[in-house]
PDB file of N, CA, C and O in Angstrom:
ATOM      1  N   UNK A   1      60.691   2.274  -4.988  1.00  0.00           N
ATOM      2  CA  UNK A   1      59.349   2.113  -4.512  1.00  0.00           C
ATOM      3  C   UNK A   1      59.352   2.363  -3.006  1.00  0.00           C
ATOM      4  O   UNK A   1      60.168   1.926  -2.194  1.00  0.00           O
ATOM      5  N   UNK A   2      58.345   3.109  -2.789  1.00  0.00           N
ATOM      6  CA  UNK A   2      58.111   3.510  -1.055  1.00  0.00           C
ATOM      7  C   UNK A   2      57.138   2.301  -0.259  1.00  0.00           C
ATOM      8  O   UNK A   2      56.225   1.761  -0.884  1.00  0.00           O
ATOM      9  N   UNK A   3      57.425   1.950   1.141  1.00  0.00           N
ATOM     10  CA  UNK A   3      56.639   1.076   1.782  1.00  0.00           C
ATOM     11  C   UNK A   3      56.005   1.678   2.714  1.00  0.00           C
ATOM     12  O   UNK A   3      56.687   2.133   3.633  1.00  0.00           O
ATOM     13  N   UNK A   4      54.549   1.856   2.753  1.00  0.00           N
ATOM     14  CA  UNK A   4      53.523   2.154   3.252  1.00  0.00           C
ATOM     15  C   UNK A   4      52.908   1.014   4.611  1.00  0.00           C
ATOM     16  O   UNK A   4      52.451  -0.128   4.578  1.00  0.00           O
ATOM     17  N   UNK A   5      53.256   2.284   6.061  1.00  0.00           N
ATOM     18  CA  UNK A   5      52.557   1.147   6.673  1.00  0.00           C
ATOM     19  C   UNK A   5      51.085   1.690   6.915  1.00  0.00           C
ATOM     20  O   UNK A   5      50.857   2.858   7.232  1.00  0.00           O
ATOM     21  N   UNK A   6      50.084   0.693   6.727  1.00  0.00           N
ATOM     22  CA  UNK A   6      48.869   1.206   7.187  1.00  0.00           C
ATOM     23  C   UNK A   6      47.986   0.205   7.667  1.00  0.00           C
ATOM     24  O   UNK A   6      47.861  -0.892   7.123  1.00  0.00           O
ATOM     25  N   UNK A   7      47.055   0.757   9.205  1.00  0.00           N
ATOM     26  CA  UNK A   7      46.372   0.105   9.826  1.00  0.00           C
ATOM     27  C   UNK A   7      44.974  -0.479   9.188  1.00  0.00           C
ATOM     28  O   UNK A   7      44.088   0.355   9.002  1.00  0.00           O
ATOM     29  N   UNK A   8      44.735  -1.708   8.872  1.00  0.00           N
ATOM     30  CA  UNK A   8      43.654  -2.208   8.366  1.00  0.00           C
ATOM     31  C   UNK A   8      42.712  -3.152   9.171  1.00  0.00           C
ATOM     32  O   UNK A   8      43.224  -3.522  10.228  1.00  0.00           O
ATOM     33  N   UNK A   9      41.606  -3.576   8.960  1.00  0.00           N
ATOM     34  CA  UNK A   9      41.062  -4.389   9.564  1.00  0.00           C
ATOM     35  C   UNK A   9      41.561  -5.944   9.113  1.00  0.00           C
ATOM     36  O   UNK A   9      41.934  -6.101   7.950  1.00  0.00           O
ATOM     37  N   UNK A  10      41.564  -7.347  10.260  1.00  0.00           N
ATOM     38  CA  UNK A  10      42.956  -8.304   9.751  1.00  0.00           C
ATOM     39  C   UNK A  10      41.266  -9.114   8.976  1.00  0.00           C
ATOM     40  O   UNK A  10      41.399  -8.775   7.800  1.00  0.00           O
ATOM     41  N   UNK A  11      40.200  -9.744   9.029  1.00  0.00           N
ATOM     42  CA  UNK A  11      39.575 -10.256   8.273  1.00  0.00           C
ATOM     43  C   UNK A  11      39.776  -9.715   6.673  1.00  0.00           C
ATOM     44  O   UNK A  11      40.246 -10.386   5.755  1.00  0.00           O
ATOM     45  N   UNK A  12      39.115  -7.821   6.569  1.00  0.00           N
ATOM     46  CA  UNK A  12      39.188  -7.061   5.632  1.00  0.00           C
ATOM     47  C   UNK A  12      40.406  -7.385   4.677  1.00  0.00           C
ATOM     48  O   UNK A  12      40.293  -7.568   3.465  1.00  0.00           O
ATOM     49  N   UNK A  13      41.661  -7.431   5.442  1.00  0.00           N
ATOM     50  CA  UNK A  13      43.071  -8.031   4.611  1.00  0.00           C
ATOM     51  C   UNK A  13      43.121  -9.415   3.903  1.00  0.00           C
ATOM     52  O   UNK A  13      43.594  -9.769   2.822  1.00  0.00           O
ATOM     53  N   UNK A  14      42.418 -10.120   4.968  1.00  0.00           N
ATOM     54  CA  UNK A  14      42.328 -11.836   4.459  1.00  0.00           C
ATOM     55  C   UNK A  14      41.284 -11.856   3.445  1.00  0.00           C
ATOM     56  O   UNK A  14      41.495 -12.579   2.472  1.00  0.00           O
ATOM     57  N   UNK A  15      40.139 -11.164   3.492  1.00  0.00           N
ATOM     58  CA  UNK A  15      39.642 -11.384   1.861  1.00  0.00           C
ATOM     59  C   UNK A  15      39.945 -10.753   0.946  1.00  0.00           C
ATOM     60  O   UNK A  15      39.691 -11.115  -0.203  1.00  0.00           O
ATOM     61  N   UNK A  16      40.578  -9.626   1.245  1.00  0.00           N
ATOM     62  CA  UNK A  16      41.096  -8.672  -0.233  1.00  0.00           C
ATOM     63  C   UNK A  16      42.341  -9.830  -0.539  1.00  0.00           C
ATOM     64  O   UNK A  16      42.225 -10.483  -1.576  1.00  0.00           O
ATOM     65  N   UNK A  17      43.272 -10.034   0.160  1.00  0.00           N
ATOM     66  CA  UNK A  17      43.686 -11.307  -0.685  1.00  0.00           C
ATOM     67  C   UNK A  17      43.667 -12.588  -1.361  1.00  0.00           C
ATOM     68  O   UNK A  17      44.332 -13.039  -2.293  1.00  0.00           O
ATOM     69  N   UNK A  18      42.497 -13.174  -0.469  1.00  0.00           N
ATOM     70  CA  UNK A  18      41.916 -13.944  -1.274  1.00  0.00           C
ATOM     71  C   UNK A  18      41.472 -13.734  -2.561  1.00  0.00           C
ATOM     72  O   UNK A  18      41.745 -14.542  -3.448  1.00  0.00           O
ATOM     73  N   UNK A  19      40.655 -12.491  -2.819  1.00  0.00           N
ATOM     74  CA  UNK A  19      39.995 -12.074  -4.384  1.00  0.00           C
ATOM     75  C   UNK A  19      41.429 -11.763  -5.073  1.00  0.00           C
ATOM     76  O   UNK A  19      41.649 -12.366  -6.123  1.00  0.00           O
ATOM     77  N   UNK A  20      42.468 -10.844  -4.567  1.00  0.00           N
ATOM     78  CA  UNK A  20      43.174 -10.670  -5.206  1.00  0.00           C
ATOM     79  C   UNK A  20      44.214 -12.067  -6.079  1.00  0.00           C
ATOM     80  O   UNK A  20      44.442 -12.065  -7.288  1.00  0.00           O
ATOM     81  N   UNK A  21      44.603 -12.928  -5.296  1.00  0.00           N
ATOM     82  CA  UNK A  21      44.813 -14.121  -5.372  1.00  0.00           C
ATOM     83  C   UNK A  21      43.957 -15.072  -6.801  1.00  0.00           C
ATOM     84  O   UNK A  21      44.367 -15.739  -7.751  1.00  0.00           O
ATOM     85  N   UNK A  22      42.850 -14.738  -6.372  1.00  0.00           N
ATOM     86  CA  UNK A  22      41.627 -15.463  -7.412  1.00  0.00           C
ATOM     87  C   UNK A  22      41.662 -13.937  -8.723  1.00  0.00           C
ATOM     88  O   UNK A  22      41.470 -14.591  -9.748  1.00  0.00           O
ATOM     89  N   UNK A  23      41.711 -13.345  -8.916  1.00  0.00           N
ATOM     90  CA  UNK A  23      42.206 -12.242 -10.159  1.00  0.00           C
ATOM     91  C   UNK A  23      43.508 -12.300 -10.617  1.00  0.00           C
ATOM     92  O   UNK A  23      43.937 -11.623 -11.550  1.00  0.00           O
ATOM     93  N   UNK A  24      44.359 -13.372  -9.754  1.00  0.00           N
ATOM     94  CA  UNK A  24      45.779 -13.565 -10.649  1.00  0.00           C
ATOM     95  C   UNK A  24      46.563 -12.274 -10.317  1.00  0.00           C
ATOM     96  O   UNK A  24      47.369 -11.763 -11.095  1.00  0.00           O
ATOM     97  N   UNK A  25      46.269 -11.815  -9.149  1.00  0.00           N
ATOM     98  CA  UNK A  25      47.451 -10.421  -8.742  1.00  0.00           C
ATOM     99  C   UNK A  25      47.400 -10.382  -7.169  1.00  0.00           C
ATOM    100  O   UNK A  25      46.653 -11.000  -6.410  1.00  0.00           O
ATOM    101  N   UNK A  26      48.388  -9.495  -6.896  1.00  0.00           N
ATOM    102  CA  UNK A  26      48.605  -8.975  -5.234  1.00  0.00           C
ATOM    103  C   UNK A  26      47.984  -8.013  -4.612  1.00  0.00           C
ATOM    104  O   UNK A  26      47.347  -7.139  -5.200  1.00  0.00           O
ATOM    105  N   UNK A  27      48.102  -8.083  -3.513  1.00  0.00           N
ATOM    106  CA  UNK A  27      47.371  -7.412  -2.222  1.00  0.00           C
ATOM    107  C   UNK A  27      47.996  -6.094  -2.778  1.00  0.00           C
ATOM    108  O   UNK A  27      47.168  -5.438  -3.409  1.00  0.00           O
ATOM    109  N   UNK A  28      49.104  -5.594  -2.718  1.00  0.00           N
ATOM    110  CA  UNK A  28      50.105  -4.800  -2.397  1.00  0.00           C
ATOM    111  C   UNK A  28      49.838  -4.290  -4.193  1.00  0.00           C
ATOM    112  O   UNK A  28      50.296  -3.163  -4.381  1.00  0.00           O
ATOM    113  N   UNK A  29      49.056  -5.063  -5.750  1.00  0.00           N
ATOM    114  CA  UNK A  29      49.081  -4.623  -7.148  1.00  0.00           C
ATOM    115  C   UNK A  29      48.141  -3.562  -6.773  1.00  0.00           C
ATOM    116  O   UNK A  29      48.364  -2.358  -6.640  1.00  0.00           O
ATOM    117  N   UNK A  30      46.709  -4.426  -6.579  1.00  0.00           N
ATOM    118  CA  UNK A  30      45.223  -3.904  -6.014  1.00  0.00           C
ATOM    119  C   UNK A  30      45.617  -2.229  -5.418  1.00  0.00           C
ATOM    120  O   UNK A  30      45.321  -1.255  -6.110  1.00  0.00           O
ATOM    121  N   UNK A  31      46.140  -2.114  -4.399  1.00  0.00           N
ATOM    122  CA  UNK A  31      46.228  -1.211  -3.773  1.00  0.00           C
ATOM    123  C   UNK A  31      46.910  -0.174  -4.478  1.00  0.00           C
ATOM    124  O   UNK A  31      46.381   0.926  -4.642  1.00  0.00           O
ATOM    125  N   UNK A  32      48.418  -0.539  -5.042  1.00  0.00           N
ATOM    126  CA  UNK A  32      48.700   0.400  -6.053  1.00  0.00           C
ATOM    127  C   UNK A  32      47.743   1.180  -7.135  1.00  0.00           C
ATOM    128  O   UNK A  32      47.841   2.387  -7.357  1.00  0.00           O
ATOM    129  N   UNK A  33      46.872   0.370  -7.726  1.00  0.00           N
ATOM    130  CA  UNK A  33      45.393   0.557  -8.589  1.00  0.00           C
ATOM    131  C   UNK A  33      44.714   1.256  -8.289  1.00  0.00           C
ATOM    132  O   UNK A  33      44.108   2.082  -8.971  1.00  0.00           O
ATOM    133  N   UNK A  34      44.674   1.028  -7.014  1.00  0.00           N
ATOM    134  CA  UNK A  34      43.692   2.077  -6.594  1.00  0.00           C
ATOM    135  C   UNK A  34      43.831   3.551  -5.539  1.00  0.00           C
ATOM    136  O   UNK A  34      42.966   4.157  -4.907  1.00  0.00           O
ATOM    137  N   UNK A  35      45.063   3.745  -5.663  1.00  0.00           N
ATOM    138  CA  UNK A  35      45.745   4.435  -4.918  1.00  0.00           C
ATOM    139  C   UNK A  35      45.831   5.545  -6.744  1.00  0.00           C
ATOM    140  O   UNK A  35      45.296   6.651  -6.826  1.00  0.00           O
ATOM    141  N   UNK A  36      46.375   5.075  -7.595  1.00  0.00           N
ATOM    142  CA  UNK A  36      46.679   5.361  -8.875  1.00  0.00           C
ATOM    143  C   UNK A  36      45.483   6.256  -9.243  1.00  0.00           C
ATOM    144  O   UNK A  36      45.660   7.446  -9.503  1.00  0.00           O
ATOM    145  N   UNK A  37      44.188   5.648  -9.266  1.00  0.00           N
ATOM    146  CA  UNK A  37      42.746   5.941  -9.567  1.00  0.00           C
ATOM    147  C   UNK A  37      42.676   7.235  -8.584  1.00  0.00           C
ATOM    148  O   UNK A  37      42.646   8.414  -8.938  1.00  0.00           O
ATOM    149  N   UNK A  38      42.658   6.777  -7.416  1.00  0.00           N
ATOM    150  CA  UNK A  38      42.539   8.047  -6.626  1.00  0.00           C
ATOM    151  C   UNK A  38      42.837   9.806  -6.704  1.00  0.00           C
ATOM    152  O   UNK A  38      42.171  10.841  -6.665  1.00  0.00           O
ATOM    153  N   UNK A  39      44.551   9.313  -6.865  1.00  0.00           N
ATOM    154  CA  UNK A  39      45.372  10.725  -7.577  1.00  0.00           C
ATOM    155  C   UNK A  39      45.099  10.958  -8.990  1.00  0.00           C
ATOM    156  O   UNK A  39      45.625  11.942  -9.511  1.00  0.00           O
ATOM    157  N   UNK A  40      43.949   9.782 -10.060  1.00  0.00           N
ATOM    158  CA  UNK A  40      43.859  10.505 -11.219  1.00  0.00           C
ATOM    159  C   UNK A  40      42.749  11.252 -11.144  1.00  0.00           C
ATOM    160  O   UNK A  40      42.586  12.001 -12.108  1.00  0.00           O
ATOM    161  N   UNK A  41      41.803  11.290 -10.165  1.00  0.00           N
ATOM    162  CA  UNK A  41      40.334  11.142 -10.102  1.00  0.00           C
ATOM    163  C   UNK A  41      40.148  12.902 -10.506  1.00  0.00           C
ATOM    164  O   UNK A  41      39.219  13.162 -11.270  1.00  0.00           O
ATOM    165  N   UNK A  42      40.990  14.044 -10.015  1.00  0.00           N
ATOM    166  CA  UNK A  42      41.143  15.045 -10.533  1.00  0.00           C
ATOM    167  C   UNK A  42      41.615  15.334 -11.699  1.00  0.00           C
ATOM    168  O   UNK A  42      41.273  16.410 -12.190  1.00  0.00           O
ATOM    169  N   UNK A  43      42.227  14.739 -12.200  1.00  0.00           N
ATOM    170  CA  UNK A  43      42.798  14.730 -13.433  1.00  0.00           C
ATOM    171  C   UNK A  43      42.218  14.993 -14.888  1.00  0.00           C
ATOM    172  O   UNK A  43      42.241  14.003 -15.619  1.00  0.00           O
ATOM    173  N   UNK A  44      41.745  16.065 -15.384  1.00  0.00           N
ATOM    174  CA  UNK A  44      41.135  15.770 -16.391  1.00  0.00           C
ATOM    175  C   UNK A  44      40.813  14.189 -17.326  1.00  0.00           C
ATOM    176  O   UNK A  44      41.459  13.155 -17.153  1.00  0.00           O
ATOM    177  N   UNK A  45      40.112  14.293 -17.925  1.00  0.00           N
ATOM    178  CA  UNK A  45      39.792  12.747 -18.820  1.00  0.00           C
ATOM    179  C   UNK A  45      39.712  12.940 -19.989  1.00  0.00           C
ATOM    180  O   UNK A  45      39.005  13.808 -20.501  1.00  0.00           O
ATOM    181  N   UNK A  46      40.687  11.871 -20.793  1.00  0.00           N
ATOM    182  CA  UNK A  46      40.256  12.082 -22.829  1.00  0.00           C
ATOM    183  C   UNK A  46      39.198  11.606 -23.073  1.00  0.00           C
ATOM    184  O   UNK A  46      38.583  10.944 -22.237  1.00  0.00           O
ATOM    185  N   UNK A  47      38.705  11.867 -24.418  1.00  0.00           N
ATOM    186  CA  UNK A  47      37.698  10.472 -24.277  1.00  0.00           C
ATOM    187  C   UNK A  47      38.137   9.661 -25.318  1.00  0.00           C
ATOM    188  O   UNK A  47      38.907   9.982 -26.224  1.00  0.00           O
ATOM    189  N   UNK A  48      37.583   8.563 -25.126  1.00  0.00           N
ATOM    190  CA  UNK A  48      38.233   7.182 -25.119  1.00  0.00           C
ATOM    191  C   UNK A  48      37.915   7.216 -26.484  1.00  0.00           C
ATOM    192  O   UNK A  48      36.874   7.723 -26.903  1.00  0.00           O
ATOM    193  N   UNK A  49      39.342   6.349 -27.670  1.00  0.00           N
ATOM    194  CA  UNK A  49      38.586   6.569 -28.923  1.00  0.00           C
ATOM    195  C   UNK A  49      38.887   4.763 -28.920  1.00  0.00           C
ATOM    196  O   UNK A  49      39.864   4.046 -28.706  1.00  0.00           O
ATOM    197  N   UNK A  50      37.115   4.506 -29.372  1.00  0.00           N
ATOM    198  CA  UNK A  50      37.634   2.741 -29.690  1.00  0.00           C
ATOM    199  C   UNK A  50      37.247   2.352 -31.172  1.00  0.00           C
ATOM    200  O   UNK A  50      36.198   2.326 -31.816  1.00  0.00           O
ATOM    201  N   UNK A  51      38.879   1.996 -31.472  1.00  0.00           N
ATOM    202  CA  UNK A  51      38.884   1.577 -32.548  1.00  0.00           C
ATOM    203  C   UNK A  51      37.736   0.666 -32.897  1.00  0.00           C
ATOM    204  O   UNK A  51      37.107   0.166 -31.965  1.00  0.00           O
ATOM    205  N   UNK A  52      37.309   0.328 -34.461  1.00  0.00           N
ATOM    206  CA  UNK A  52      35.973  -0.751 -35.030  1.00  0.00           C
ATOM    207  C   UNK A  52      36.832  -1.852 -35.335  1.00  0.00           C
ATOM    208  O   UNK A  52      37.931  -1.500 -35.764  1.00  0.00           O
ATOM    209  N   UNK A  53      36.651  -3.061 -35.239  1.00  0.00           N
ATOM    210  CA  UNK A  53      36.733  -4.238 -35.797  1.00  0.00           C
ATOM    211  C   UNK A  53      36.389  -4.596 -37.103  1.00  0.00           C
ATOM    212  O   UNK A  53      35.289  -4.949 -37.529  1.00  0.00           O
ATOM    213  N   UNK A  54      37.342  -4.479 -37.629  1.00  0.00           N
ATOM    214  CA  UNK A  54      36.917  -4.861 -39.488  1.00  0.00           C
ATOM    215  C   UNK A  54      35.941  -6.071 -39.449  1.00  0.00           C
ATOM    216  O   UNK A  54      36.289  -7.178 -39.037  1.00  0.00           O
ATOM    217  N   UNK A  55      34.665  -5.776 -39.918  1.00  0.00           N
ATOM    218  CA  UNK A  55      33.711  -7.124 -39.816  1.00  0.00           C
ATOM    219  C   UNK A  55      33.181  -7.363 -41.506  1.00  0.00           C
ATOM    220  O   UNK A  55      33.298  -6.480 -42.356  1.00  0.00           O
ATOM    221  N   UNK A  56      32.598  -8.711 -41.772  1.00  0.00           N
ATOM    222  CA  UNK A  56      32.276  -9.115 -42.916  1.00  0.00           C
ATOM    223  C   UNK A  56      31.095  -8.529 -43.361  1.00  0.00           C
ATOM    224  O   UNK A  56      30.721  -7.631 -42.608  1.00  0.00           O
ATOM    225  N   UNK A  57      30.377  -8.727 -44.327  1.00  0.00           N
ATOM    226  CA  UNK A  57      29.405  -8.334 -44.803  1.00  0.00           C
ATOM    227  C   UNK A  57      27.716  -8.751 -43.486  1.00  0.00           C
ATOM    228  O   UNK A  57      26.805  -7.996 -43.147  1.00  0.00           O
ATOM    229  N   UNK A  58      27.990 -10.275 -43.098  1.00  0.00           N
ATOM    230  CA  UNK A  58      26.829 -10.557 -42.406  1.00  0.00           C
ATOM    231  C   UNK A  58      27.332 -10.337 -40.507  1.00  0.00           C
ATOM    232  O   UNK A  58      26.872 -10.902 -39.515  1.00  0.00           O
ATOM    233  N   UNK A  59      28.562  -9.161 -40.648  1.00  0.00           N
ATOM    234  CA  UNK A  59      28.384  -9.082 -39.245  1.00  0.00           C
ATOM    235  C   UNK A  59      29.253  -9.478 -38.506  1.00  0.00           C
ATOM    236  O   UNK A  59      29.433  -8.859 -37.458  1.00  0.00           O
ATOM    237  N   UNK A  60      30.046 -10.606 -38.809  1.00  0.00           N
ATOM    238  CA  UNK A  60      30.961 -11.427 -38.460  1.00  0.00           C
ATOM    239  C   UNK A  60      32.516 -10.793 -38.482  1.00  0.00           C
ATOM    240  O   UNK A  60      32.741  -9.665 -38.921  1.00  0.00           O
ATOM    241  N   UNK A  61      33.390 -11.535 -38.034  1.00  0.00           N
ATOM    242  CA  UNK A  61      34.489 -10.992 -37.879  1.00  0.00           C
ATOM    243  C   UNK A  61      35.365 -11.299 -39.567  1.00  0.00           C
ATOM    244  O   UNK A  61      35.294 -12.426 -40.056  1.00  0.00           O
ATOM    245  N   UNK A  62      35.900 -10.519 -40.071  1.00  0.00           N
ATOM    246  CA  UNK A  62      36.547 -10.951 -41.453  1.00  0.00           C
ATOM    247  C   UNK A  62      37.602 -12.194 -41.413  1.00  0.00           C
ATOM    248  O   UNK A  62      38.283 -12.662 -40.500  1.00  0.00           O
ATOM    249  N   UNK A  63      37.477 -12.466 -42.536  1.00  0.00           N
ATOM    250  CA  UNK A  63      38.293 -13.994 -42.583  1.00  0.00           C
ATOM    251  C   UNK A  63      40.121 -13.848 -42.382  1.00  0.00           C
ATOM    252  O   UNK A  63      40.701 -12.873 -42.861  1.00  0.00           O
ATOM    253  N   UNK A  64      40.642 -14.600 -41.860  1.00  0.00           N
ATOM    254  CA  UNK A  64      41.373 -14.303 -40.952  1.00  0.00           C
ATOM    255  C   UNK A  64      42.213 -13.620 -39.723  1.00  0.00           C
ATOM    256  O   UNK A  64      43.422 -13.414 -39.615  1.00  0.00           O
ATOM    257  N   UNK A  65      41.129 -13.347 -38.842  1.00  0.00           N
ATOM    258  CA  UNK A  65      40.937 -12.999 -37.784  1.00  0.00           C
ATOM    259  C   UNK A  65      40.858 -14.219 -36.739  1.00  0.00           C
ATOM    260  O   UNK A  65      40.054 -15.109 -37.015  1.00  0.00           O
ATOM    261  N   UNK A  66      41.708 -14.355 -35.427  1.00  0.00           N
ATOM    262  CA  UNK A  66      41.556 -15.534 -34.798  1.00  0.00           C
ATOM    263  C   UNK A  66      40.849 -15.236 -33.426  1.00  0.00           C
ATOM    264  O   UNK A  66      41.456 -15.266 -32.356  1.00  0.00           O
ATOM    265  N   UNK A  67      39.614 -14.967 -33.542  1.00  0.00           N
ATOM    266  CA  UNK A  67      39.409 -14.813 -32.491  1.00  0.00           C
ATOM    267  C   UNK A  67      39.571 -15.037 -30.583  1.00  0.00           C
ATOM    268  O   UNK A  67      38.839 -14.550 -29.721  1.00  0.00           O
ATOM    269  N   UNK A  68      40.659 -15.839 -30.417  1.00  0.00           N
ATOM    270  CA  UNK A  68      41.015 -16.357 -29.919  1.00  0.00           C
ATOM    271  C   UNK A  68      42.619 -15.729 -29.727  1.00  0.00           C
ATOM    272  O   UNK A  68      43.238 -16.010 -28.701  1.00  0.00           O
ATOM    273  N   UNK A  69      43.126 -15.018 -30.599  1.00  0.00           N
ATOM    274  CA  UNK A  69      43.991 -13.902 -30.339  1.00  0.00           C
ATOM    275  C   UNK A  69      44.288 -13.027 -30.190  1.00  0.00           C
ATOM    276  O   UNK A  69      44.315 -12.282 -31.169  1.00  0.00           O
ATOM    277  N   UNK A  70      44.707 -12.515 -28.893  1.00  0.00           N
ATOM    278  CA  UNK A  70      44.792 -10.233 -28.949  1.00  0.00           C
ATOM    279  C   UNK A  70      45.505 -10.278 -30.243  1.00  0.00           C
ATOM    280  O   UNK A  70      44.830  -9.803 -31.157  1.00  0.00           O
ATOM    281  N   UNK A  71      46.464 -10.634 -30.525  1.00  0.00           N
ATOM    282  CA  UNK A  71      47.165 -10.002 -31.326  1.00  0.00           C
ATOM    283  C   UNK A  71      46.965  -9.784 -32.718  1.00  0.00           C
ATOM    284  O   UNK A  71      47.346  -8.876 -33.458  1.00  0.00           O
ATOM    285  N   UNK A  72      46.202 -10.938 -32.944  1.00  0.00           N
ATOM    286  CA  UNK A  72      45.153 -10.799 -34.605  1.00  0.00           C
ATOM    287  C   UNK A  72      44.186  -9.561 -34.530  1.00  0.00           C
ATOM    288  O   UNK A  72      43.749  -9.021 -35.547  1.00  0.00           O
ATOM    289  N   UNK A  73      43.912  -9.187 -33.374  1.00  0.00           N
ATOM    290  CA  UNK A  73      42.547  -8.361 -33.270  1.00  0.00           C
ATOM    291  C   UNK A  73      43.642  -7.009 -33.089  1.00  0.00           C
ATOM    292  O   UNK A  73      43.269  -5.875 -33.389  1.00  0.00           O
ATOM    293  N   UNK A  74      44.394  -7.160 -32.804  1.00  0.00           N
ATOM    294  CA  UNK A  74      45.350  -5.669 -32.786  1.00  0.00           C
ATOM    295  C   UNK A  74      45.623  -5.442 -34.230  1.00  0.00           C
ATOM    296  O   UNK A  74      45.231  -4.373 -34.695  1.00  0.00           O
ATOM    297  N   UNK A  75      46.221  -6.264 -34.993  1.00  0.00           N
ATOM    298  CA  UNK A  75      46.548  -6.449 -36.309  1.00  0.00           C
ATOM    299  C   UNK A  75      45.864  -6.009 -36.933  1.00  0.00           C
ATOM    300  O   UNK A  75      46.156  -5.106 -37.718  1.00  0.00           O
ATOM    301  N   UNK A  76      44.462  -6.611 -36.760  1.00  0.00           N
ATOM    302  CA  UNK A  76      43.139  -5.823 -37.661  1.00  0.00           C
ATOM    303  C   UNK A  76      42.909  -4.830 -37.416  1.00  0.00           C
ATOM    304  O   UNK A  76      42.187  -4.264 -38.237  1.00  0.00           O
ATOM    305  N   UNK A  77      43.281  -4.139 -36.378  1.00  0.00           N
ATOM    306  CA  UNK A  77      42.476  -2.755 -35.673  1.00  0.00           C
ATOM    307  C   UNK A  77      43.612  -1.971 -36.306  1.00  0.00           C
ATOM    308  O   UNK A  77      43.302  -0.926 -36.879  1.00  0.00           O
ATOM    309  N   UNK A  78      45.507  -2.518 -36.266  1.00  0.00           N
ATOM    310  CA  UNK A  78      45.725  -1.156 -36.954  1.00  0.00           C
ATOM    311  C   UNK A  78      45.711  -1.435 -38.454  1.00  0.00           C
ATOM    312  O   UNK A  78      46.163  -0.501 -39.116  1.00  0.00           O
ATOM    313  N   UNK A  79      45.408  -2.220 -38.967  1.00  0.00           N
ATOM    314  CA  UNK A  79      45.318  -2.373 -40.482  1.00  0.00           C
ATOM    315  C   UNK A  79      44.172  -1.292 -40.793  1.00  0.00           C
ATOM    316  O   UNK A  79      44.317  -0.212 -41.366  1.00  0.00           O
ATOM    317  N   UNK A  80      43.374  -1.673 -40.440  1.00  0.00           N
ATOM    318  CA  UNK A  80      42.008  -1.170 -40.259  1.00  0.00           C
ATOM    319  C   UNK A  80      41.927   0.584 -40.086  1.00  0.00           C
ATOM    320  O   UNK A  80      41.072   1.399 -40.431  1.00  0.00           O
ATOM    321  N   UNK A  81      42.861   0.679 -39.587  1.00  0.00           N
ATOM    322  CA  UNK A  81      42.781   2.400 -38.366  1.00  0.00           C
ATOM    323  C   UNK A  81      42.489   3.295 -39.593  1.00  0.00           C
ATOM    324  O   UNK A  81      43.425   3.475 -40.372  1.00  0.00           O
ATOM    325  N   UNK A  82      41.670   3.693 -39.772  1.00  0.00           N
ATOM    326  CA  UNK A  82      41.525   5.102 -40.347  1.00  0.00           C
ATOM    327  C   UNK A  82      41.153   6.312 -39.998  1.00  0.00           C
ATOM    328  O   UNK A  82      39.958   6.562 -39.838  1.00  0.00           O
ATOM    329  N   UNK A  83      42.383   7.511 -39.780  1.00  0.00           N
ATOM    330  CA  UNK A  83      42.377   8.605 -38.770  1.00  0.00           C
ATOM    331  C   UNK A  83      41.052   9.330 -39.343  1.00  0.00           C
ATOM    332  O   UNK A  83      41.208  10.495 -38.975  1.00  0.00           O
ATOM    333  N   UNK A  84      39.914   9.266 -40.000  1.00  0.00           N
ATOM    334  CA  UNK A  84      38.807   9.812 -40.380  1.00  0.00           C
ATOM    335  C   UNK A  84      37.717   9.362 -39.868  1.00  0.00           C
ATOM    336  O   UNK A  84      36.644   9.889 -40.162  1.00  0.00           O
ATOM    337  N   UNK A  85      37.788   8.374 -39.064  1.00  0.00           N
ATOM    338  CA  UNK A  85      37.164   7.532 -38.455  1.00  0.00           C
ATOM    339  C   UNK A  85      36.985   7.637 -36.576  1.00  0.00           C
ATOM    340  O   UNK A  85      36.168   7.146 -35.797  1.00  0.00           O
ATOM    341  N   UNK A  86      38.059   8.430 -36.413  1.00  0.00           N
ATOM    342  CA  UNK A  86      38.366   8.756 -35.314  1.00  0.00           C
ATOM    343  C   UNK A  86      37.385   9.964 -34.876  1.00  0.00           C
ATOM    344  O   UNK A  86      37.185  10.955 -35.577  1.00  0.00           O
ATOM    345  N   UNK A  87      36.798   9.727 -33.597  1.00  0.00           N
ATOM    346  CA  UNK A  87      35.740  11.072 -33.354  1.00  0.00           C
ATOM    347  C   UNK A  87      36.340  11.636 -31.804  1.00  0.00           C
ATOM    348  O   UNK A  87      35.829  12.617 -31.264  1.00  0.00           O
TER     349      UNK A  87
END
């Protein structure tokens, strides 16, 4: 990893860390992110395919599904995946 020095404003620094701090990441993640975004911004784009959520008859999520877990909702999505479905 390369270390970047660059001149910032010192308030501008003290609240980007603060938010960053309060989002559960670093000054130094943030910046990677968006440094990342930057060099993709030319980059061609896919488009996004989002999988459906297997749901019940009235709408709801099917019975055992925990909503309360990624990983149940991953479970369902590839149980679920049907490449005909895909646009």
């Amino acid at each position: 990893m390369t270390n970047l020095t660059i001149s910032l404003d010192e308030n501008l620094v003290k609240q980007a860390r603060i938010k960053a701090i309060q989002e559960g990441t670093s000054l130094s993640a943030k910046v990677r992110e968006m440094l990342a975004a930057y060099v993709r911004q030319d980059a061609p784009t896919a488009s996004a395919v989002i999988p459906k959520l297997p749901t019940g008859g009235s709408g709801g999520l099917m019975p055992g599904i925990d909503p309360s877990s990624n990983r149940s909702f991953y479970d369902a999505m590839d149980a679920d995946m049907d490449i005909s479905n895909l646009k």
